[in-house]
N, CA, C and O atoms as a printed pandas DataFrame, in Angstrom:
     atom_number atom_name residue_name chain_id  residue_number  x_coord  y_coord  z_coord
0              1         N          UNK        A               1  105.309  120.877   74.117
1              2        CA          UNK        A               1  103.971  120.709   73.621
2              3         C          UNK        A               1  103.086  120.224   74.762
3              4         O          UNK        A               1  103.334  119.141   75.293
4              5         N          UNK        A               2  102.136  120.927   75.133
5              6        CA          UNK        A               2  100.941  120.037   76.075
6              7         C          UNK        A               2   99.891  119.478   75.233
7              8         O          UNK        A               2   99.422  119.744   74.126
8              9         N          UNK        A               3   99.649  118.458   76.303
9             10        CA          UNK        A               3   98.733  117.586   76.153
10            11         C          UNK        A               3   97.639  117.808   76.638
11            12         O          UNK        A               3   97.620  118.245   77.789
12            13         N          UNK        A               4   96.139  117.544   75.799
13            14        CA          UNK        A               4   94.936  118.139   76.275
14            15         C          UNK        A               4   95.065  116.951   76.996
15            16         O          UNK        A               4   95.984  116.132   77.012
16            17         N          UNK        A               5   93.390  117.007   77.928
17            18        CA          UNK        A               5   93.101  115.866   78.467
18            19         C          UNK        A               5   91.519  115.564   77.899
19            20         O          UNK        A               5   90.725  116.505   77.899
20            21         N          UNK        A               6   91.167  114.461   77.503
21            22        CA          UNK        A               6   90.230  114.264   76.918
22            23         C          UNK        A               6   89.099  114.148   78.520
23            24         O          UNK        A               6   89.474  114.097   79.692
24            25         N          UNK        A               7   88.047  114.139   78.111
25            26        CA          UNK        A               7   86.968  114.047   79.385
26            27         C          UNK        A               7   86.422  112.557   79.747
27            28         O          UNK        A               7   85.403  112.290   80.383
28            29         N          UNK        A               8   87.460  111.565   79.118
29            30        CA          UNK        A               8   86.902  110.415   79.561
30            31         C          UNK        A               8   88.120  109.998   79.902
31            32         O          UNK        A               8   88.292  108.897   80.424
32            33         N          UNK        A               9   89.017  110.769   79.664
33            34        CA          UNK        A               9   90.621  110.288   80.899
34            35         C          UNK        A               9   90.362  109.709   82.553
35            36         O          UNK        A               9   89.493  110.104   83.331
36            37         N          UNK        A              10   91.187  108.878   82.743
37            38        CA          UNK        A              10   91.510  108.686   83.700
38            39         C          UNK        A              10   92.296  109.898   84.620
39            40         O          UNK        A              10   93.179  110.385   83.913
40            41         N          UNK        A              11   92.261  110.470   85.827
41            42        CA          UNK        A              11   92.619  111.325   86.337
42            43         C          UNK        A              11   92.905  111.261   87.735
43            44         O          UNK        A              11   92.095  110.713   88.482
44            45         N          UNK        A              12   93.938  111.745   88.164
45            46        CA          UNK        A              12   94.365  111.997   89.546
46            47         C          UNK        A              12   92.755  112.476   90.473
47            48         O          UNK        A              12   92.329  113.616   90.289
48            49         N          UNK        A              13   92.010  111.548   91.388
49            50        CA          UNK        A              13   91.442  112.210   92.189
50            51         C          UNK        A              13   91.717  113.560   93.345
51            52         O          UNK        A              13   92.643  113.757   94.131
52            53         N          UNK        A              14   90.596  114.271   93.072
53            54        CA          UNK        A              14   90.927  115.488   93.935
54            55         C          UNK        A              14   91.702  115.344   94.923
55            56         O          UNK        A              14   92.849  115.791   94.936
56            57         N          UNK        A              15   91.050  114.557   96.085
57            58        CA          UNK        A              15   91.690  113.773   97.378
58            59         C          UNK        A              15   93.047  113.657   97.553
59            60         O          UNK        A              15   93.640  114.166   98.505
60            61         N          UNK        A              16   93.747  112.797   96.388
61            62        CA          UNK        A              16   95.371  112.619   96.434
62            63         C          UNK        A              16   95.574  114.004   96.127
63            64         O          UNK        A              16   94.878  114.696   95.384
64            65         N          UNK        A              17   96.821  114.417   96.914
65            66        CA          UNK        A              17   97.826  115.361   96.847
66            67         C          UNK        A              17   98.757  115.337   96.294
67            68         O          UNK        A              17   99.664  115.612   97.079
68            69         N          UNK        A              18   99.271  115.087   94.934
69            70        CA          UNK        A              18  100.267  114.356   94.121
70            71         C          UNK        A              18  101.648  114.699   94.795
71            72         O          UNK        A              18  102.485  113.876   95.167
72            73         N          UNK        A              19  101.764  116.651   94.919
73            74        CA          UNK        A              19  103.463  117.153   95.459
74            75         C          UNK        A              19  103.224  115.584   97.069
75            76         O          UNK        A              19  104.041  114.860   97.638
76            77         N          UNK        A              20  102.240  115.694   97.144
77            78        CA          UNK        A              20  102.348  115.038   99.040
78            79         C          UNK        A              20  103.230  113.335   98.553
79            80         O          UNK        A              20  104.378  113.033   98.879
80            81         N          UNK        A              21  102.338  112.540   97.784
81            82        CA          UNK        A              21  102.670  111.448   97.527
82            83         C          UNK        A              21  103.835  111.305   96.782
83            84         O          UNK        A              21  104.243  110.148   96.681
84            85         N          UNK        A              22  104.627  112.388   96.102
85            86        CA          UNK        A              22  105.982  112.608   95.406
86            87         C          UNK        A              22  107.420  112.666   96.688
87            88         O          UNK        A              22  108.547  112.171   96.709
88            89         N          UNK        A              23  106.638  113.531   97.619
89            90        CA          UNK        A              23  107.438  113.851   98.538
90            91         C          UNK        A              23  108.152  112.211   99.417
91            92         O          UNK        A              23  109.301  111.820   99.625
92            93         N          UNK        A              24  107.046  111.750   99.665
93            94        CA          UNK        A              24  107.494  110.132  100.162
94            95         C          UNK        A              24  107.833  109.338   99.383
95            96         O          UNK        A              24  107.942  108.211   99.866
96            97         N          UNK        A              25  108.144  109.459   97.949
97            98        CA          UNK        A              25  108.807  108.475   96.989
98            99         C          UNK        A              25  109.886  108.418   97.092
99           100         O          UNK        A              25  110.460  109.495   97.254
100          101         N          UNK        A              26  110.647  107.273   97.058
101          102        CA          UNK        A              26  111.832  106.806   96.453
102          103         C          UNK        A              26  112.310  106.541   95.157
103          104         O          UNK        A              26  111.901  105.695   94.362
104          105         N          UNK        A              27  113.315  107.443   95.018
105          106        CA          UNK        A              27  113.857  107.083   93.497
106          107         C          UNK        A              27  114.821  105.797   93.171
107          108         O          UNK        A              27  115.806  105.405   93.796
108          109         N          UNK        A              28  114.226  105.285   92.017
109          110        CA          UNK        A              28  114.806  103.868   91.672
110          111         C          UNK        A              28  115.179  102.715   93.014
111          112         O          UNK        A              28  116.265  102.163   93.188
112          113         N          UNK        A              29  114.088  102.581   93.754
113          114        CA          UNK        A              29  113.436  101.719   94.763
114          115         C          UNK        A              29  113.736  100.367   94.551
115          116         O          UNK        A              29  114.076   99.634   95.480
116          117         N          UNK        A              30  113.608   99.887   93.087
117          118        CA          UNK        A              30  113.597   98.471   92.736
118          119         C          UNK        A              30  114.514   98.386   91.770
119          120         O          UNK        A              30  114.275   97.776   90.728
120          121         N          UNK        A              31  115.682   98.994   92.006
121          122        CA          UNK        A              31  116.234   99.465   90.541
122          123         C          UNK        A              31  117.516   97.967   90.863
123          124         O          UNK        A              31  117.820   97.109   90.034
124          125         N          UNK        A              32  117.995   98.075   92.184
125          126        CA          UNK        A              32  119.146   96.992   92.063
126          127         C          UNK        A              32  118.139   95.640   91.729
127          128         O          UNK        A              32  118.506   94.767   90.943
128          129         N          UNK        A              33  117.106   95.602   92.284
129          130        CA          UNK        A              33  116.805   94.057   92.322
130          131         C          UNK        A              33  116.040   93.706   90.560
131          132         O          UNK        A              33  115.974   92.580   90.068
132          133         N          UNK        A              34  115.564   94.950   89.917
133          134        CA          UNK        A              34  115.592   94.869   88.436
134          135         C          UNK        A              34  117.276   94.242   87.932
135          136         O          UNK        A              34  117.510   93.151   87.413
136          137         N          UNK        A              35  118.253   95.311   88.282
137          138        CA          UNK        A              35  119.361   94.637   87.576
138          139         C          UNK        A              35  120.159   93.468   87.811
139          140         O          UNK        A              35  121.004   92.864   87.150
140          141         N          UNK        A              36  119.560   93.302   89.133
141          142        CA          UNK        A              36  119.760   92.137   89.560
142          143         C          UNK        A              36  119.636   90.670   88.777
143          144         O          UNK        A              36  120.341   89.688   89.010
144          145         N          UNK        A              37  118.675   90.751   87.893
145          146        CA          UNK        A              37  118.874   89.552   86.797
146          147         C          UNK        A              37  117.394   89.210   86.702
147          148         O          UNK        A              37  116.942   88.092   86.945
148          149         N          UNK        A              38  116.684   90.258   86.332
149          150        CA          UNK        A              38  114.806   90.011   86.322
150          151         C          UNK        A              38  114.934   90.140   84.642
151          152         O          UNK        A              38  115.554   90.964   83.969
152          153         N          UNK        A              39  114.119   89.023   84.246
153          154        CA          UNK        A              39  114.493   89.211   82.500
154          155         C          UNK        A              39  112.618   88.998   82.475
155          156         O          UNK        A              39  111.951   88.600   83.430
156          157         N          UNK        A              40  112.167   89.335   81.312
157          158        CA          UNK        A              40  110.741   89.725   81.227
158          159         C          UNK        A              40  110.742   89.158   79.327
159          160         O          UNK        A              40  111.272   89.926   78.524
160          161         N          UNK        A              41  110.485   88.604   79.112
161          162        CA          UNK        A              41  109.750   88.056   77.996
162          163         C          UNK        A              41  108.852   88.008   77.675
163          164         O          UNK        A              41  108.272   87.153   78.344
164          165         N          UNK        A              42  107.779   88.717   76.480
165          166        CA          UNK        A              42  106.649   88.436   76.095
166          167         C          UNK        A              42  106.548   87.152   75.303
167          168         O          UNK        A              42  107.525   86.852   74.617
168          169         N          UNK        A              43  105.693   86.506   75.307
169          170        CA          UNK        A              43  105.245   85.257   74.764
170          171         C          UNK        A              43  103.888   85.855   73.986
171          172         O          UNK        A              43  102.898   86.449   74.412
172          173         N          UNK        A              44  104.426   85.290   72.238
173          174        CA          UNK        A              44  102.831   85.422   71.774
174          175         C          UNK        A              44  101.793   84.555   71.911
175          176         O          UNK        A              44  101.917   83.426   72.387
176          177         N          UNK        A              45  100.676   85.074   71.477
177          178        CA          UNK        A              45   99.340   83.802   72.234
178          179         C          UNK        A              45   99.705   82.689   72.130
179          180         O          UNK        A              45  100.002   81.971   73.084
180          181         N          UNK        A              46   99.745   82.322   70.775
181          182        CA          UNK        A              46   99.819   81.258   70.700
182          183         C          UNK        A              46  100.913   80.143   71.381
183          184         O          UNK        A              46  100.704   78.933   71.296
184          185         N          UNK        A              47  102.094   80.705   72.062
185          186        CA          UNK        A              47  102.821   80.361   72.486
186          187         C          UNK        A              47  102.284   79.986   74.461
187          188         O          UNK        A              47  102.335   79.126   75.341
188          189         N          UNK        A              48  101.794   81.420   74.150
189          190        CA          UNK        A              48  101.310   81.312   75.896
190          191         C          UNK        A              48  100.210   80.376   76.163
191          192         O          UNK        A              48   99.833   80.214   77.323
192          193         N          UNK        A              49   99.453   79.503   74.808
193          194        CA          UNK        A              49   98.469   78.710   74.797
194          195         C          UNK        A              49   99.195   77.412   75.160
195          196         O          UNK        A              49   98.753   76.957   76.215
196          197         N          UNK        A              50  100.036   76.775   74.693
197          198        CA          UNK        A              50  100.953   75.520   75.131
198          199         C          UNK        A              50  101.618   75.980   76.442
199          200         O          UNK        A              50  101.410   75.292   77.442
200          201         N          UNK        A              51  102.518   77.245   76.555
201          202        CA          UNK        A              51  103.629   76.797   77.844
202          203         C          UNK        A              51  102.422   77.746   78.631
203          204         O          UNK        A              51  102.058   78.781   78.072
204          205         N          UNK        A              52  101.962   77.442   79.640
205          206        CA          UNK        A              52  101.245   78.021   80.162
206          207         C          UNK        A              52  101.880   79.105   81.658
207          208         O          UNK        A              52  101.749   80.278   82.010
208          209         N          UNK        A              53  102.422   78.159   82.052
209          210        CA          UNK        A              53  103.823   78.524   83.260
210          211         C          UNK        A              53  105.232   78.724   82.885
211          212         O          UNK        A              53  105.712   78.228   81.865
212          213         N          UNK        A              54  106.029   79.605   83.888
213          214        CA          UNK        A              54  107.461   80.237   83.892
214          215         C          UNK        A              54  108.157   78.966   83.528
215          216         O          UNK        A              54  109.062   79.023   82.696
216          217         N          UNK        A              55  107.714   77.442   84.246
217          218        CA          UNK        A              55  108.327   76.114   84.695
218          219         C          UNK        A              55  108.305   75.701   83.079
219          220         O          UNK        A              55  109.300   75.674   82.354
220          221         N          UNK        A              56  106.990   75.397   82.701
221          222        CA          UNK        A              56  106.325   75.236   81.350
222          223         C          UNK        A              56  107.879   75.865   80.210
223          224         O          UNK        A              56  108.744   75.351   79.502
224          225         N          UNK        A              57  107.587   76.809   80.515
225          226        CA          UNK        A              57  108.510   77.526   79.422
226          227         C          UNK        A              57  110.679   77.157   79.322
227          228         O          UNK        A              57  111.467   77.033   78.384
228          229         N          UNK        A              58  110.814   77.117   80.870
229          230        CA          UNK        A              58  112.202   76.556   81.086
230          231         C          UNK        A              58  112.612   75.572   80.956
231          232         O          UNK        A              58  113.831   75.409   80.925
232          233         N          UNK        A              59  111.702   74.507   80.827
233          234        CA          UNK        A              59  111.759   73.089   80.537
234          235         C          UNK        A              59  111.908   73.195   79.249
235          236         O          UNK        A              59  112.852   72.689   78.642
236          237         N          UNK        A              60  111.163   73.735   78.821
237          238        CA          UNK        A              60  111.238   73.666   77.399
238          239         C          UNK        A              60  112.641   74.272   76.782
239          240         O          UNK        A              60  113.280   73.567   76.001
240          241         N          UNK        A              61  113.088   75.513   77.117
241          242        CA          UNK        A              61  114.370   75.610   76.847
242          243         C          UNK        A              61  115.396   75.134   76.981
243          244         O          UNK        A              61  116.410   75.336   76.312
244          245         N          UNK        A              62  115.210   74.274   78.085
245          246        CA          UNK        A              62  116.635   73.668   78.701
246          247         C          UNK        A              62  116.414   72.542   77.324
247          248         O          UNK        A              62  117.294   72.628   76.468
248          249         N          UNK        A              63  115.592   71.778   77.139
249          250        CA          UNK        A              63  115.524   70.923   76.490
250          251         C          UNK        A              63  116.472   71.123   74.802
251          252         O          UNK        A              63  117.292   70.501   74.126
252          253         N          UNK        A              64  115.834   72.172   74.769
253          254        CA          UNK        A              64  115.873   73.066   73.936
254          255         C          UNK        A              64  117.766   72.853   73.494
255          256         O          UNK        A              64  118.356   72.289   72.572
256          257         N          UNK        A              65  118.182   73.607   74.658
257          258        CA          UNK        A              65  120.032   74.066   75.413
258          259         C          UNK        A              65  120.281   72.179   74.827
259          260         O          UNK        A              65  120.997   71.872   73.874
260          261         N          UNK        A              66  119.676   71.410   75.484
261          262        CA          UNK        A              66  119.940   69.572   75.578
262          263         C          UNK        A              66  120.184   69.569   73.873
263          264         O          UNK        A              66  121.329   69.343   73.482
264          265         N          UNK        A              67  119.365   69.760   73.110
265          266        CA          UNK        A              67  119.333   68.903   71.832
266          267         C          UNK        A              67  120.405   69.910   71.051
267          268         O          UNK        A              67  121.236   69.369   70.322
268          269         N          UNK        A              68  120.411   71.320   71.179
269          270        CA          UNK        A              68  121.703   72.295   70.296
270          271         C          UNK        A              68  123.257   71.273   70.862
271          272         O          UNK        A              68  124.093   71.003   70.000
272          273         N          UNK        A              69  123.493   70.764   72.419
273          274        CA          UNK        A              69  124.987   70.691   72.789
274          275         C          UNK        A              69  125.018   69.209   71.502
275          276         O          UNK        A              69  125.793   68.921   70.590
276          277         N          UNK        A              70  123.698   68.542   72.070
277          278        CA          UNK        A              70  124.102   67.029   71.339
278          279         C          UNK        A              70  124.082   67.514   69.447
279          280         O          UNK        A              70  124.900   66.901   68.761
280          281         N          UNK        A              71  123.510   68.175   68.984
281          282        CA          UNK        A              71  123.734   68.907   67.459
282          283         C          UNK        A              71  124.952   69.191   67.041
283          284         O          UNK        A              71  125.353   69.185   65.877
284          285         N          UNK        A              72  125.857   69.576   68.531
285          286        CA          UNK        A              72  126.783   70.099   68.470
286          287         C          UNK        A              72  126.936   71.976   67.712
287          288         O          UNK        A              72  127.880   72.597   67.223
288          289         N          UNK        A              73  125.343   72.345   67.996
289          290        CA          UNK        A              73  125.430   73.624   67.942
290          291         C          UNK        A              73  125.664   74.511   68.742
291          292         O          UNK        A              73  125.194   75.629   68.533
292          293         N          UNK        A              74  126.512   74.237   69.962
293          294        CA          UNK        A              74  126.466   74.644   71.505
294          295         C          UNK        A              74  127.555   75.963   70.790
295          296         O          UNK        A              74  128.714   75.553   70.733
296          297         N          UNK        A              75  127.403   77.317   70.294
297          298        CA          UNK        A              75  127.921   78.508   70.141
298          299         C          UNK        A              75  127.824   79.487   71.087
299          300         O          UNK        A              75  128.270   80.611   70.856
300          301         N          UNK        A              76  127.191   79.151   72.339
301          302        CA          UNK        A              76  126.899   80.153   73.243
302          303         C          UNK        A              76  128.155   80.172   74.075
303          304         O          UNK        A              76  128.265   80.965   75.010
């Protein structure tokens, strides 16, 4: 099935040569250091309104990890 393109699309400028800029790509470039252990979490607003930072947010979990071992809910 193709896809029209509407006239207020965003579009490849004339200028770029797409085959040109394909030709110098590398495939899966960042692929070890993705599996490497990059984890990506969305946070909803309201969440991203309190932990504001990565730090913000790990503190909070570890804390988190702290009060489950002393619960004695440590199942992980």
């Amino acid at each position: 099935m193709k896809r029209s393109v509407s006239s207020g699309s965003d579009e490849l400028r004339p200028e770029y040569d797409l085959r040109e800029l394909l030709k110098r790509s590398v495939r899966g470039k960042y692929a070890r250091r993705y599996h490497a252990g990059t984890n990506l979490v969305l946070l909803d607003p309201d969440v991203r309104r309190v932990f504001r930072t990565p730090g913000a947010v790990n503190e909070a979990l570890r804390l988190v990890i702290q009060l489950r071992k002393i619960r004695g809910g440590d199942r992980a």
